[in-house]
C-alpha positions as CSV (number, residue, x, y, z in Angstrom):
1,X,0.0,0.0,0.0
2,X,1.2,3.5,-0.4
3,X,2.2,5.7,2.0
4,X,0.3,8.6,0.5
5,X,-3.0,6.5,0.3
6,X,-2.7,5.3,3.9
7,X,-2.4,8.5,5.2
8,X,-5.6,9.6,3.3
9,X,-7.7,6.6,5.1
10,X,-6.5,8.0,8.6
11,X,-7.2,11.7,8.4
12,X,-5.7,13.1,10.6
13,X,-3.7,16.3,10.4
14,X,-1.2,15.4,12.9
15,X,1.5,13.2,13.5
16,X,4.0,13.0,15.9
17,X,6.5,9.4,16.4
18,X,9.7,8.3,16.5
19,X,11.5,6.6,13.3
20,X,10.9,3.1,12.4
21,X,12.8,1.6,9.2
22,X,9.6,-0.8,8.4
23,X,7.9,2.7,8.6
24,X,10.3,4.0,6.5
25,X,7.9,5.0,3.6
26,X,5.4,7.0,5.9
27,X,7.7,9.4,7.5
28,X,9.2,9.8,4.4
29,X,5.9,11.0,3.5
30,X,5.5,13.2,6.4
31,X,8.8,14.2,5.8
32,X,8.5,15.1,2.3
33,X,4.4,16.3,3.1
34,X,5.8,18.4,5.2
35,X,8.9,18.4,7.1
36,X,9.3,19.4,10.7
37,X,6.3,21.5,11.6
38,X,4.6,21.4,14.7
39,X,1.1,22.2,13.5
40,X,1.4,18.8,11.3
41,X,4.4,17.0,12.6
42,X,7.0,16.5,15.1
43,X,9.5,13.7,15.6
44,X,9.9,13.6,19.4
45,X,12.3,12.2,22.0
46,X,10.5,8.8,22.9
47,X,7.4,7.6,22.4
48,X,5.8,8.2,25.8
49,X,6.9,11.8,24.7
50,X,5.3,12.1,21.4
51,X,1.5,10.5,23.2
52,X,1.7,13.0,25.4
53,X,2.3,15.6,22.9
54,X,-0.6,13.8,21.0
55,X,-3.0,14.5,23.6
56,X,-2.1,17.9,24.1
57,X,-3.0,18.0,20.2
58,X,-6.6,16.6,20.8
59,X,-7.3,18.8,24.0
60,X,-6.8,21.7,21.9
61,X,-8.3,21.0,18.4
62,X,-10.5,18.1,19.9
63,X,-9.3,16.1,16.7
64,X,-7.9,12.6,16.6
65,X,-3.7,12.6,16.6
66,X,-1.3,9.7,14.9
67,X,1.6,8.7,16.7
68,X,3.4,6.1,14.8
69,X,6.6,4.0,16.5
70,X,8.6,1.0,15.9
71,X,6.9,-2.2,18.7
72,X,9.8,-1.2,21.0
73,X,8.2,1.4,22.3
74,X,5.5,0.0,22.9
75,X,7.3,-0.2,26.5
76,X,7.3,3.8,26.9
77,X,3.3,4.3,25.9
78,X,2.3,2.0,28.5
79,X,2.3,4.7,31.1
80,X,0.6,7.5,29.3
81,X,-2.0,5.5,27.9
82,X,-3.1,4.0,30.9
83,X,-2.8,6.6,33.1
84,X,-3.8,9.2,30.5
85,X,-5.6,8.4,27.7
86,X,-7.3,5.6,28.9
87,X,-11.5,5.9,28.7
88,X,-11.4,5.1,32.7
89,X,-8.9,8.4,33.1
90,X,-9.3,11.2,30.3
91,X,-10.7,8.8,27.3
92,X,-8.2,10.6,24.9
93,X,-8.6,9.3,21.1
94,X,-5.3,8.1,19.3
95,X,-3.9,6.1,16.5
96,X,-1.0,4.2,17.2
97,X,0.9,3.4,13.7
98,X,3.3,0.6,15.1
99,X,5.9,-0.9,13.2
100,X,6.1,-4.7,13.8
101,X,9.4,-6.2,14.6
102,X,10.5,-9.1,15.3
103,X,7.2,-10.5,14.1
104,X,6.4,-14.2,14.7
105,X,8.4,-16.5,11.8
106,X,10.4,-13.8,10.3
107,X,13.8,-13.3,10.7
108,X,15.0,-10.5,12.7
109,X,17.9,-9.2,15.3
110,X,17.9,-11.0,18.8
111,X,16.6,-7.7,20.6
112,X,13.4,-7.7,18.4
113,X,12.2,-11.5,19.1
114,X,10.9,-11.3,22.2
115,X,9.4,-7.7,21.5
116,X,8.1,-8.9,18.0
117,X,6.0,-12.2,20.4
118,X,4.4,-9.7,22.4
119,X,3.4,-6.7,20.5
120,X,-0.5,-7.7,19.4
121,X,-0.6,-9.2,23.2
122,X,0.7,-5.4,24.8
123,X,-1.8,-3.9,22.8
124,X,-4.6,-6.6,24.2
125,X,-3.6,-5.5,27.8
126,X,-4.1,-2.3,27.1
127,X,-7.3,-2.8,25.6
128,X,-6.4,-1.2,22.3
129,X,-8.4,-3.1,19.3
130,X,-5.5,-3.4,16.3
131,X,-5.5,-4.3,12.8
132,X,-2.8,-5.9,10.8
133,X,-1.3,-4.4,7.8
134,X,0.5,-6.4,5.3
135,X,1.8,-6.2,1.4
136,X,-1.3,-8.5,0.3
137,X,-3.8,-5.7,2.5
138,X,-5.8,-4.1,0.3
139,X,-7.2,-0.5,0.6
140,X,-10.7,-1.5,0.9
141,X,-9.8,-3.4,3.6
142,X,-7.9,-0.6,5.5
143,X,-10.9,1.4,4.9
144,X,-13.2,-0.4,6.5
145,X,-10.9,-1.4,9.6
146,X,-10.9,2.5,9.7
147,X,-14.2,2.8,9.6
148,X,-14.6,0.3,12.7
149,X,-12.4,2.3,14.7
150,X,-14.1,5.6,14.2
151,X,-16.2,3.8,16.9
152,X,-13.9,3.6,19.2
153,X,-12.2,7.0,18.8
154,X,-15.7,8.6,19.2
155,X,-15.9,6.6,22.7
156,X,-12.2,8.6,23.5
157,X,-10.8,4.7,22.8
158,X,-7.4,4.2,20.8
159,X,-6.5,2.0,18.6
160,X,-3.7,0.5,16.6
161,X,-2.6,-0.2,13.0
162,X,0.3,-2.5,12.8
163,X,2.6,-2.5,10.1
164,X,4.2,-5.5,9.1
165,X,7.7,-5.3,6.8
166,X,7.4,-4.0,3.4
167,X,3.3,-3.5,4.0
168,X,3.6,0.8,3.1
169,X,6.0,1.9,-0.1
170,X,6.7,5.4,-1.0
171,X,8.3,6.9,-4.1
172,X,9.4,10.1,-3.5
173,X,12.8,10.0,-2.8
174,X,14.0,12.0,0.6
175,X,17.5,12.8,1.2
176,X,18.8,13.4,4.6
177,X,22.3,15.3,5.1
178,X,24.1,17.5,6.7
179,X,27.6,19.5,6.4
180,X,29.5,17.5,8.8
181,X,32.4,15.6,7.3
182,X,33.2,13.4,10.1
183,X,32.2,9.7,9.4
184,X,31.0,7.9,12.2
185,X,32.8,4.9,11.9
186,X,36.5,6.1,11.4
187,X,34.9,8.3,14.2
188,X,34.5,5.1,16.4
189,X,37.9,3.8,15.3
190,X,39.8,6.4,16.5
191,X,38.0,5.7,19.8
192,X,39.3,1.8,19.9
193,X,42.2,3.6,19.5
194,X,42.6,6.0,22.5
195,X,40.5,3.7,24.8
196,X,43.1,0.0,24.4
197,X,42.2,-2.1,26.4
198,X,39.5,-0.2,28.1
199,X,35.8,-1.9,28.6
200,X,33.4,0.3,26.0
201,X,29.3,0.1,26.4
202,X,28.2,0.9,22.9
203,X,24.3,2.5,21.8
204,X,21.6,0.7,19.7
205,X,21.6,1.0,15.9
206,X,24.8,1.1,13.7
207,X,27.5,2.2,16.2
208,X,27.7,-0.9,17.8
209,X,27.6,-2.8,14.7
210,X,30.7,-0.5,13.7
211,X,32.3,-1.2,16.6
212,X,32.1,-4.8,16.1
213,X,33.0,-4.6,12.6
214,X,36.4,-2.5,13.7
215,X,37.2,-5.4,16.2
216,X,37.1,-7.8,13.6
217,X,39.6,-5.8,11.2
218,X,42.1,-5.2,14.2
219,X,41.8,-9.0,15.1
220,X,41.0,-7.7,18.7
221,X,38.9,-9.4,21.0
222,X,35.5,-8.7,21.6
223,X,35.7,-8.9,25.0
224,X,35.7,-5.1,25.7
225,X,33.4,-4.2,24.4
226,X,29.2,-4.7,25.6
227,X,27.1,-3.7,23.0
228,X,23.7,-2.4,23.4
229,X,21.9,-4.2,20.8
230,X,18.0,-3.1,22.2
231,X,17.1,-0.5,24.9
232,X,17.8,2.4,23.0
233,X,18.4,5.2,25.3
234,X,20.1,3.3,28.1
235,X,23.5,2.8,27.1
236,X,24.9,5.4,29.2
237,X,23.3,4.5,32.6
238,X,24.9,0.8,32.0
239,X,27.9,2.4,31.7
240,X,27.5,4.0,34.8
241,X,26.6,1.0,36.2
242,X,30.2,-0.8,35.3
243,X,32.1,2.1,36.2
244,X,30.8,2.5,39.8
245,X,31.4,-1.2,40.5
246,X,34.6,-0.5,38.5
247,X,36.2,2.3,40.3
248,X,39.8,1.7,39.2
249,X,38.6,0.8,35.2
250,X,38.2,3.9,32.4
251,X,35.0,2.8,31.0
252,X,34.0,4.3,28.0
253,X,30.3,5.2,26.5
254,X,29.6,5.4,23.0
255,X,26.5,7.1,22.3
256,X,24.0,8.3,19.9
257,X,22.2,12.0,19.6
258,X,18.9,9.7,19.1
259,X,19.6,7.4,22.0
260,X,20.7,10.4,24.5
261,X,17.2,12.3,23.7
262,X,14.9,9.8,24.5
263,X,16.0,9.6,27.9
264,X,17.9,12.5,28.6
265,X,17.2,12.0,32.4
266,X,20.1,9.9,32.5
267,X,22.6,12.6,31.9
268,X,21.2,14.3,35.2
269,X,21.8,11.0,37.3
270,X,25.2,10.5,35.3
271,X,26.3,14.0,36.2
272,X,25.2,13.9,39.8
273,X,26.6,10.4,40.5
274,X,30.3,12.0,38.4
275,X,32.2,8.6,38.3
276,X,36.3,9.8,37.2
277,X,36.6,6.9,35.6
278,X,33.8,7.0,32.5
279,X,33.9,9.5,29.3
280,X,30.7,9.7,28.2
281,X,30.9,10.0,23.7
282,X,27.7,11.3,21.7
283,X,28.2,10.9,18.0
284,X,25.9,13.8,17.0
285,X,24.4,13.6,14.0
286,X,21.3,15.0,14.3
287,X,19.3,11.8,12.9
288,X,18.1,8.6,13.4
289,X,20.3,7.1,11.3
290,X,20.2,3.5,11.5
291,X,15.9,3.4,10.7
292,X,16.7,6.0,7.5
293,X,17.9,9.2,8.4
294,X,14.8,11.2,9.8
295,X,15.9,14.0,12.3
296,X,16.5,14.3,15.5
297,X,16.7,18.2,17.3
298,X,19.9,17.7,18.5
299,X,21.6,19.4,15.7
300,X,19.7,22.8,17.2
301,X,20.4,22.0,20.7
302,X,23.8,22.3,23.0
303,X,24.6,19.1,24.4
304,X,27.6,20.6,26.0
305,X,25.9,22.9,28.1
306,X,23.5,20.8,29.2
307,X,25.4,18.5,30.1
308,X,27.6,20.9,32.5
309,X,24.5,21.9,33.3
310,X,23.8,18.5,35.0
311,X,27.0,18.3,36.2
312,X,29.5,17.0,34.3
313,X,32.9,18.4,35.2
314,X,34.0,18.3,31.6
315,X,32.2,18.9,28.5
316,X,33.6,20.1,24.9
317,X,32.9,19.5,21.9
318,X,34.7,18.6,18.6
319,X,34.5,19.1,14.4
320,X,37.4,17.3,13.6
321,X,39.7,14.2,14.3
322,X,42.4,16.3,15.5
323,X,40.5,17.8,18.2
324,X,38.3,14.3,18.6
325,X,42.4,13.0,19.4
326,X,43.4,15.2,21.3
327,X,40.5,15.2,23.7
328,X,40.0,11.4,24.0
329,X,43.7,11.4,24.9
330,X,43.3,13.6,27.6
331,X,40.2,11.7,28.4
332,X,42.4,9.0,29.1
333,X,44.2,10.2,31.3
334,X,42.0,12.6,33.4
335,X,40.5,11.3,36.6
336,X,37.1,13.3,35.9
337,X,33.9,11.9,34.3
338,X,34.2,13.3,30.7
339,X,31.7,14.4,28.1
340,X,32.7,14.4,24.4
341,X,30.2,15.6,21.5
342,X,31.2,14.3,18.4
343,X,29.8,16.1,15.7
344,X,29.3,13.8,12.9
345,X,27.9,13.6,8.9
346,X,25.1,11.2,8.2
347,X,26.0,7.6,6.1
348,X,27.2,4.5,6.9
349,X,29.0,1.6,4.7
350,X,26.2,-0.2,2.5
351,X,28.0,-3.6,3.4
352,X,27.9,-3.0,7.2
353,X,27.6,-6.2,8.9
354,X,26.1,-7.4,12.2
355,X,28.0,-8.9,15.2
356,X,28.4,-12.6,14.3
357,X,28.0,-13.8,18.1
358,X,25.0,-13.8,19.9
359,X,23.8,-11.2,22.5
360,X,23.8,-13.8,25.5
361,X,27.9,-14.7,24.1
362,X,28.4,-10.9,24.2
363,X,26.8,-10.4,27.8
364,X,29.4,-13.4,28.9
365,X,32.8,-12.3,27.2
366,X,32.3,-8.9,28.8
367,X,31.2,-10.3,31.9
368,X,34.4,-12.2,32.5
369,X,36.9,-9.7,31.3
370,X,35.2,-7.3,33.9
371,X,35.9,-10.1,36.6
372,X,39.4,-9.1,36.6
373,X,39.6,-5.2,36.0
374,X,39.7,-3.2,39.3
């Protein structure tokens, strides 16, 4: 189905989500429809985020929002919708456009199987009725499944449309850019570098994929290195978590401007708790590059003061490999919890691979090289 034609069948005239690639096609419609706008469209931080901003959408206008996600945040809805905009609370109106993972007998990545089993049965407990949208769903059929749930949105119910791989196409082509001409992945090599033998947590998405990749070349181990395949958004506070119990180790966090916005409350805790042994990396560039390049507002926001601002002792930023070396050499050596923005250009290899062990190998070889590290 397209894009365009799906979007006609909801009518709505407001949209707010976070990036999926198996919704790849739509917000490259919104995107091209009409870009950032917050009348029409806003990609926010997390999806607990974008329902709330939905229903701040609906108590205004009294209109019916879409907020569209990939099924692993499904986990950050659950709050606002049943404290919120459930018909017992505030009976708020909302379709959830969910992009479906891990689903049941189709290959996926090990962080999406157990999310892709549960998805129709979180909707279920929430008591949100759900259709099923695949390549052989017709338009008459999405119609009328729309029509259904006009039913339920008039009662101040929500309901779901999930969107199985390759279901939504889109032709228009969208380009996403930007003028930084730092690559993420000699970016991340130059961290291997400075760090040796240090342990590194790594964020969801295509930087720890890099990482592993870079391993691989060097013929290093891949003991160092834990990387956060799933739970975007947490990579930093597990990093915490080593380096407190780790005093005497550098541990070293390689993060994402996507994965630091969506829970941005860890920087505070980070910044209070001030471990001297962690430097804290954000490769900034201002998308969510590993589901297609959509934007994210950290290329309009300062990273650096806010995270002095929570309390990090050291915060700079860099343009360039010189400076990116020069700072993740004195990284090294200072005793002071470090924060590094890295500001990067959007792209990545078109053969990158995936880790070749499994998550629970990964979990293990870590595990046991942190057995012996003070």
């Amino acid at each position: 189905m397209k894009a365009e034609n799906f979007a006609k069948i909801l009518n709505a005239d407001f949209y707010t989500g976070v990036p999926d690639s198996q919704l790849k096609a739509l917000c490259n419609y919104l995107m091209h429809t009409y870009g950032i706008d917050p009348k029409h469209h806003v990609i926010a931080a997390n999806e607990g985020n974008c329902t709330a901003l939905a229903a701040g959408y609906h108590l205004a206008t009294g209109k019916v929002p879409v907020v569209y996600m990939q099924n692993s945040g499904e986990g950050n809805i659950i709050n606002p919708v049943a404290s919120l905009l459930n018909d017992k609370v505030y009976a708020i109106p909302m379709i959830f456009v969910i992009g479906w993972r891990g689903e049941p007998g189709i290959h996926d990545e090990p962080q999406h199987i157990y999310q892709g089993e549960v998805t129709l049965k979180l909707l279920e407990d929430m008591g949100i009725r759900y259709f099923v949208i695949g390549k052989d769903t017709t338009e008459e059929e999405v119609s009328a499944a729309m029509q259904e749930f006009r039913k339920e949105l008039d009662r101040g119910e929500d309901v779901a449309f999930v969107i199985r791989k390759g279901a939504l196409s889109y032709e228009e082509k969208v380009e996403y850019r930007n003028d930084n001409p730092m690559i993420r992945e000699e970016i991340i090599r130059h961290i291997v570098q400075a760090s040796g033998e240090d342990p590194i947590v790594s964020t969801t998405g295509k930087a720890s994929r890099e990482l592993f990749e870079i391993r691989e070349h060097n013929g290093q181990s891949h003991k160092y290195d834990f990387l956060t395949v799933g739970s975007m958004g947490h990579s930093s506070s597990i990093a915490l978590g080593v380096a407190v119990q780790k005093p005497g180790t550098k541990v070293w966090c390689v993060d994402g401007d996507g994965a630091v916005l969506m829970h941005m409350g860890s920087m505070a805790v980070l910044g209070s708790t001030a471990p001297e042994n962690m430097v804290h990396i954000v490769i900034n560039n201002g998308a969510h590059e590993t589901v297609g390049g959509m934007p994210t507002v950290a290329a309009d926001i300062d990273l650096v003061s806010i995270a002095k601002a929570c309390g990090y002792p050291h915060a700079v930023s860099v343009t360039t490999y010189e400076e990116l070396d020069r700072e993740l050499t004195a990284a090294k050596e200072r005793e002071t919890l470090t924060f590094i923005e890295v500001k990067c250009g959007i792209g990545a290899r078109e053969d990158l691979g995936r880790p070749t062990t499994t998550a629970l190998e990964n979990k293990q070889n870590f595990m046991e090289y942190l057995k012996n590290l003070g």
